[in-house]
N, C-alpha and C positions, 0 to 999 in steps of 0.2 A: 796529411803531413802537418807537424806543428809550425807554428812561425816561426820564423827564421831561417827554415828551410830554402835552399836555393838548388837552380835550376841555369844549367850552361847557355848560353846564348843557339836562340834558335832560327833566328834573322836566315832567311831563304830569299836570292835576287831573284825577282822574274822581271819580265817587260810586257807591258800593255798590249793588247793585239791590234788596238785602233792607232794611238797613239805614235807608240812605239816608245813611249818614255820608260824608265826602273820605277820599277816598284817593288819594295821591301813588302815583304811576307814576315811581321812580326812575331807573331807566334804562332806555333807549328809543331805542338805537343802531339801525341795521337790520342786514338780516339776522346778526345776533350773537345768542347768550347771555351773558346774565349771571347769574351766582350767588352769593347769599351765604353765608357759612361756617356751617357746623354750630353746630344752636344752641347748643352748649353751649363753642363756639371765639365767645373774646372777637372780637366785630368793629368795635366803637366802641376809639376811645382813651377814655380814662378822664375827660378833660377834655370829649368830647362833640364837639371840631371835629373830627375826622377818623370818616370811615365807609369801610372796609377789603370792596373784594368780589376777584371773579373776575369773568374777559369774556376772550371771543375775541375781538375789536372789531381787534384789531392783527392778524388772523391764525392766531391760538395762544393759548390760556389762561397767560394773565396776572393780575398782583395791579395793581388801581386802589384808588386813595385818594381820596373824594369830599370835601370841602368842604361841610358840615351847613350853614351859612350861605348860600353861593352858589349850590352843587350841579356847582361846576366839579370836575372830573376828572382827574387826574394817571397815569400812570401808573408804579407802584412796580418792575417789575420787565420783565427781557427777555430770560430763561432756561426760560421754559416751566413757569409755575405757577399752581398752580389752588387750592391753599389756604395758609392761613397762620394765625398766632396773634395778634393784636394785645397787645401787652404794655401789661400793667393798671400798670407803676411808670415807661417809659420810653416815649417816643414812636415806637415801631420794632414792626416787624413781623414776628415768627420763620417758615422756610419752609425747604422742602427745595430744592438744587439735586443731584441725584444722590445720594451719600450724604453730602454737607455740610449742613449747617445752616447758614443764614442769617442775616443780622439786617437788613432796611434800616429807614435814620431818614427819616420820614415826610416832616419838614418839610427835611431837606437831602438826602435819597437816598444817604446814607452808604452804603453795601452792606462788610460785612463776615463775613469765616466764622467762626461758633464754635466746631465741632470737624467731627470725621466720624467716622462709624458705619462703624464694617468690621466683615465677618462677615455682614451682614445687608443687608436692603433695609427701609428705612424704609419704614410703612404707615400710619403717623398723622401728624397735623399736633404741633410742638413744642408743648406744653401746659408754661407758666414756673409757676414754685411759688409760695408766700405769700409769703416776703423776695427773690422776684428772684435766687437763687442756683443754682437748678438751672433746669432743661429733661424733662420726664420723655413718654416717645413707646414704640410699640413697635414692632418689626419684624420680618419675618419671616426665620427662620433656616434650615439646612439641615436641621432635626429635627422644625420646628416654630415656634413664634413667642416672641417673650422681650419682657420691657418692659425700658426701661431708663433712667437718670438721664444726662446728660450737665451736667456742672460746668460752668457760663457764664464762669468768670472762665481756665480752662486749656484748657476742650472735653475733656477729661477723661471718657469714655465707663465706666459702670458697668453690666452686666445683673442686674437686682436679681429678675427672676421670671422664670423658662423653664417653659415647656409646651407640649407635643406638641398643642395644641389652640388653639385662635383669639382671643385678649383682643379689648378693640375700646374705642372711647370712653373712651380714656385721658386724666384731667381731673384736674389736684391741686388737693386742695383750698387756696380762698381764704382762709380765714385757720390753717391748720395748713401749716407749710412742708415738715412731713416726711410729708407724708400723700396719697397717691394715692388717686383711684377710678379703677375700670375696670372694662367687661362681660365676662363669657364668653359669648360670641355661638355657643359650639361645638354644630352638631347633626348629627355625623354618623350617627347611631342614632336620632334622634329619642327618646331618652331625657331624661327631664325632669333639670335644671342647676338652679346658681344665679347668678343674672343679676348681680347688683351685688355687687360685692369692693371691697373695701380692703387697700389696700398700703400699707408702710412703704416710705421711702426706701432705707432701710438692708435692706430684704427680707427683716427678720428677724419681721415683724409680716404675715398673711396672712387675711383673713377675710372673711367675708359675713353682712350687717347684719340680713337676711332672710331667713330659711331659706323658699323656695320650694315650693310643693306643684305636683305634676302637674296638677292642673286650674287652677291661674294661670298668668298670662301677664304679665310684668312687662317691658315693651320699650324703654323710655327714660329713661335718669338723668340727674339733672344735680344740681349743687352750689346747695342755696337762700339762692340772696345770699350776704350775709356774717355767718351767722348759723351755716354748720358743720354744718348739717345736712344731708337729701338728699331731693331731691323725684325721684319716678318717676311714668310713667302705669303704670296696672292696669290693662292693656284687659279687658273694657270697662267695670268700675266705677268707674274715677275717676282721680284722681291722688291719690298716698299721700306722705306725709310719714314722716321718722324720723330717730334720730340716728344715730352712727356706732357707737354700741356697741347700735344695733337694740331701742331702748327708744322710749316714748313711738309708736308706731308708728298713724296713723290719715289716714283721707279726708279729704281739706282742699277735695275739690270730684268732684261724681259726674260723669260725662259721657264715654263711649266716645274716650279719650284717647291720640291716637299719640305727640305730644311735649308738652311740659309746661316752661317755664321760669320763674323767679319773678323778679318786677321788684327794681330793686338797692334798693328798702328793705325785702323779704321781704313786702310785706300783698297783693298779687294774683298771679299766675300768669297768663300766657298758655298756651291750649289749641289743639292741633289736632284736630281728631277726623280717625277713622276707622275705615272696615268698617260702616257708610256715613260718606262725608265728610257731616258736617253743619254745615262750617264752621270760622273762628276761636273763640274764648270768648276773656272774660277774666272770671278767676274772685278774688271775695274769699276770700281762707284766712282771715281769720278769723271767718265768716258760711256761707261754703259759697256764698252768692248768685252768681250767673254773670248773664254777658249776652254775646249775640253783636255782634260787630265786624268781622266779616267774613263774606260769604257762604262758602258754597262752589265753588269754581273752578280749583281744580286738577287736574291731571290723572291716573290710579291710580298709587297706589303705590309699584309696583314699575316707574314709570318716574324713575329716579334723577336727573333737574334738575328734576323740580316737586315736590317733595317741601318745605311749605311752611316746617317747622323753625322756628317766630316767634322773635322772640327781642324785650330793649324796647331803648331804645335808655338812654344812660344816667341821663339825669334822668326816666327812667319814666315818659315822660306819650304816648312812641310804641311803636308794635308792627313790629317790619319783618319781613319773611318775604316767601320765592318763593313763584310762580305764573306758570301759562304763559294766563292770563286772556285775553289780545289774542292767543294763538300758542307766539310764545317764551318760554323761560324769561325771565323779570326778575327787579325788585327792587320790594318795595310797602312804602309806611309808612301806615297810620294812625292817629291823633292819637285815644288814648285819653278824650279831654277831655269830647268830646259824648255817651258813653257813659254816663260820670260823672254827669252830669248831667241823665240819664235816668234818674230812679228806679224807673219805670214798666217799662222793660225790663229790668227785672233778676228771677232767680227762683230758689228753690231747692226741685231734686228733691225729692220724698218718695223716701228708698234707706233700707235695711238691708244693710250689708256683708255678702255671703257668704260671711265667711271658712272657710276651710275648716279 
């Protein structure tokens, strides 16, 4: 289908079988996937009307833009794309077309290029910085893989970090505009790494917040709110909070956690578990008290479109994340509200961190 094409609202109620809370069933094409963006790639506009996924639905993985109001369907793109960035200052959506970078405007389907990456093949989605002036991504090169800055106002390509080894989840931070995170996802020895670095724009600034010990396991970061700091899970003790210069360092919630994101005023986190799935959580950081929101219904792990990734939406009062619950991959939201309002299901572990 070409862009612009739209699609009637497909919003399906159902209710949890643990729980017993609603949960919206987002999209509900047939035979299609749909998937939404990595938790830690913006998918709301900032404004809260638009919600940004991926679907084959046209034949090919594509970028759709849903209508939080209606739940009507547009589609953004007709180049063969399966993820993107939604920008947190501008109404547009950053994406790869070969080695170009994208940008379409939501509400007019502007499609424009902002530079292109030669030397390499792009391997992350555009991650935009704190004032909207760079793009920071990385790619892999003939040696190995490199991150790199590319200038929005000229598409002006910089490689600010190369290594022979694998980066991954490359996310600048929200309110630091010269400031990168990203993992080393590298194991080809199976020798113990450290998972979360920090980058300077300029690459003259290189570190890790967290010196890692061989018997941890730290698997997923993300930037908490807008508050500069950095939330990780610790399989399987919890999710951990710290700053950027690796001080104030402690468990904001215990609970065998695969992904971990914090709602945009920083006081809860959404949890995935795993190694067993035991569900969603939403966890208070500043009590430690959690409570389940969702069963478990995903499918394992290492199959790469049900991997549930939650993330909230932006006035933090929903939780959205895949599952292939009815089959296919989808899209699910629910409504934080009635959880809230259960005091009674809410609890927190007895834990002692086993730092080592």
């Amino acid at each position: 289908m070409p862009t612009g094409h739209t699609w009637p609202c497909e919003w399906l109620e159902l209710v949890d079988r643990l729980t017993g809370y609603p949960v919206r069933k987002l999209t509900n094409y047939p035979n299609s996937k749909s998937l939404h963006f990595y938790f830690h790639d913006p998918s709301f506009t900032r404004d809260g009307r638009w919600f940004v996924f991926a679907s084959d639905r046209s034949g090919a993985f594509e970028l759709f833009a849903m209508r939080t109001d209606t739940g009507e369907i547009i589609q953004l793109t007709d180049s063969g794309v399966a993820a993107g960035w939604v920008s947190q200052r501008t109404g547009c959506v950053y994406y790869w077309v070969g080695p170009e970078v994208h940008s379409v405007d939501i509400d007019t389907l502007e499609n424009r290029t902002i530079g292109v990456l030669e030397g390499a093949s792009p391997a992350s989605s555009p991650s935009e910085n704190a004032d909207g002036s760079l793009l920071a991504f990385f790619g892999k090169t003939p040696n190995g893989h490199a991150i790199y800055t590319m200038r929005k106002s000229d598409g002006d390509v910089n490689p600010v970090f190369e290594t022979s080894g694998r980066p991954g989840h490359v996310q600048c931070s929200p309110v630091d505009p010269d400031l990168i995170m990203h993992c080393d996802s590298t194991t080809p020895d199976g020798t113990a790494k450290q998972r979360i670095w920090l980058l300077s724009t300029d690459g003259l600034r290189h570190w890790h917040p967290y010196t890692e010990t061989p018997q941890e396991w730290l698997t997923h970061e993300s930037w908490l709110a807008t508050t500069g700091d950095i939330l990780t899970t610790y399989w399987p003790h919890g999710v951990m909070r710290m700053r950027t210069d690796g001080s104030e360092v402690h468990l904001v919630a215990h609970i065998n956690a695969q992904y971990a994101v914090a709602s945009p005023d920083g006081r809860y986190c959404v949890v995935a578990s795993a190694f067993p799935d035991r569900g969603i959580f939403l966890a208070d950081m500043e009590t430690g008290r959690m409570c389940l929101v969702h069963s478990p219904c995903t499918a394992p792990f290492d199959e790469p479109h049900a991997q549930p990734a939650p993330t909230f939406s932006p006035d933090g009062r929903s939780i959205v994340f895949g599952s292939e619950w009815e089959g296919a991959p989808n899209i699910y939201q629910v409504d934080i509200g009635p959880a809230l309002q259960m005091p009674d299901a809410w609890w927190k572990p007895d834990f002692v961190w086993p730092r080592w």
